[in-house]
N, C-alpha and C positions, 0 to 999 in steps of 0.2 A: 320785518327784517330779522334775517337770522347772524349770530355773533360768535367767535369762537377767540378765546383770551387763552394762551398759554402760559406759563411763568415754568423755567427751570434752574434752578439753582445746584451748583457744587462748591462744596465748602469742606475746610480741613478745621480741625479742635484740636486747638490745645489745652490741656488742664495744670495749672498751676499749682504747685505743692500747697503753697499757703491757702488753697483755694479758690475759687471764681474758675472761669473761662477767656479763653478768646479765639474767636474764629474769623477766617477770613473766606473769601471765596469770591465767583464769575457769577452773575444774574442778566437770563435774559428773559425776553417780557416779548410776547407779539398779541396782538392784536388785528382779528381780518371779519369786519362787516361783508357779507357776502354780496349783498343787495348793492353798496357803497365803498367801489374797491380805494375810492380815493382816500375813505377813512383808514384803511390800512396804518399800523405802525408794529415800529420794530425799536427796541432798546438794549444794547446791550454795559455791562456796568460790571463793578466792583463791591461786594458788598462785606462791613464788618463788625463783631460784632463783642462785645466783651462783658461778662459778666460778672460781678463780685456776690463772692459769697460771706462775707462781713457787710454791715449797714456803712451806707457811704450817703453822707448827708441826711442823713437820719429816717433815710429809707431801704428796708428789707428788701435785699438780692437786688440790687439795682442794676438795669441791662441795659444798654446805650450800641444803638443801632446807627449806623451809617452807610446811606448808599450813594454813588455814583456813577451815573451813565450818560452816554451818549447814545442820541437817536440815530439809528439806521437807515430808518425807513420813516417818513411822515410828510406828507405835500408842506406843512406847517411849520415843522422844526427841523429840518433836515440836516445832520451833521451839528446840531445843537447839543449842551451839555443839559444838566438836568443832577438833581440830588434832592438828598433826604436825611434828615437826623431825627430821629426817637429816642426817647427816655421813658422804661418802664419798668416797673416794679411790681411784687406778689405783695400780696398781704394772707395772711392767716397763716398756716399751716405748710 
């Protein structure tokens, strides 16, 4: 089977005087099994994303990601929501 997975995202930054980030932006995701058109999917969503540049909870640069979408396209979840929350952080340097 052959598989082809896209992801495009646009997003705007803003940078904060006292430092850190925050970005927001549109995330879409498809998904097309060649072999298995039924596997097909499509997602489209809001993603964002903020970063501090001070320790916050006693972890260096902490970055906290959120995304939300609904599926487009999926024999499975069709017109369902869908989401995502990260928490992550550098070490060293």
């Amino acid at each position: 089977d052959y598989l082809v997975t896209t992801s495009a995202v646009a997003m705007y930054q803003h940078d904060y005087q006292s430092g850190g980030l925050l970005s927001g932006g549109i995330i879409h995701n498809m998904t097309h099994v060649f072999d298995a058109p039924d596997n097909r999917s499509q997602r489209l969503g809001v993603i964002g994303v903020r970063e501090f540049s001070s320790p916050r909870f006693r972890l260096p640069h902490l970055r906290v990601t959120a995304v939300v979408w609904r599926y487009l396209e999926d024999p499975s979840k069709r017109n369902q929501w869908g989401g995502a929350l990260a928490f992550s952080f550098r070490t060293g340097k």
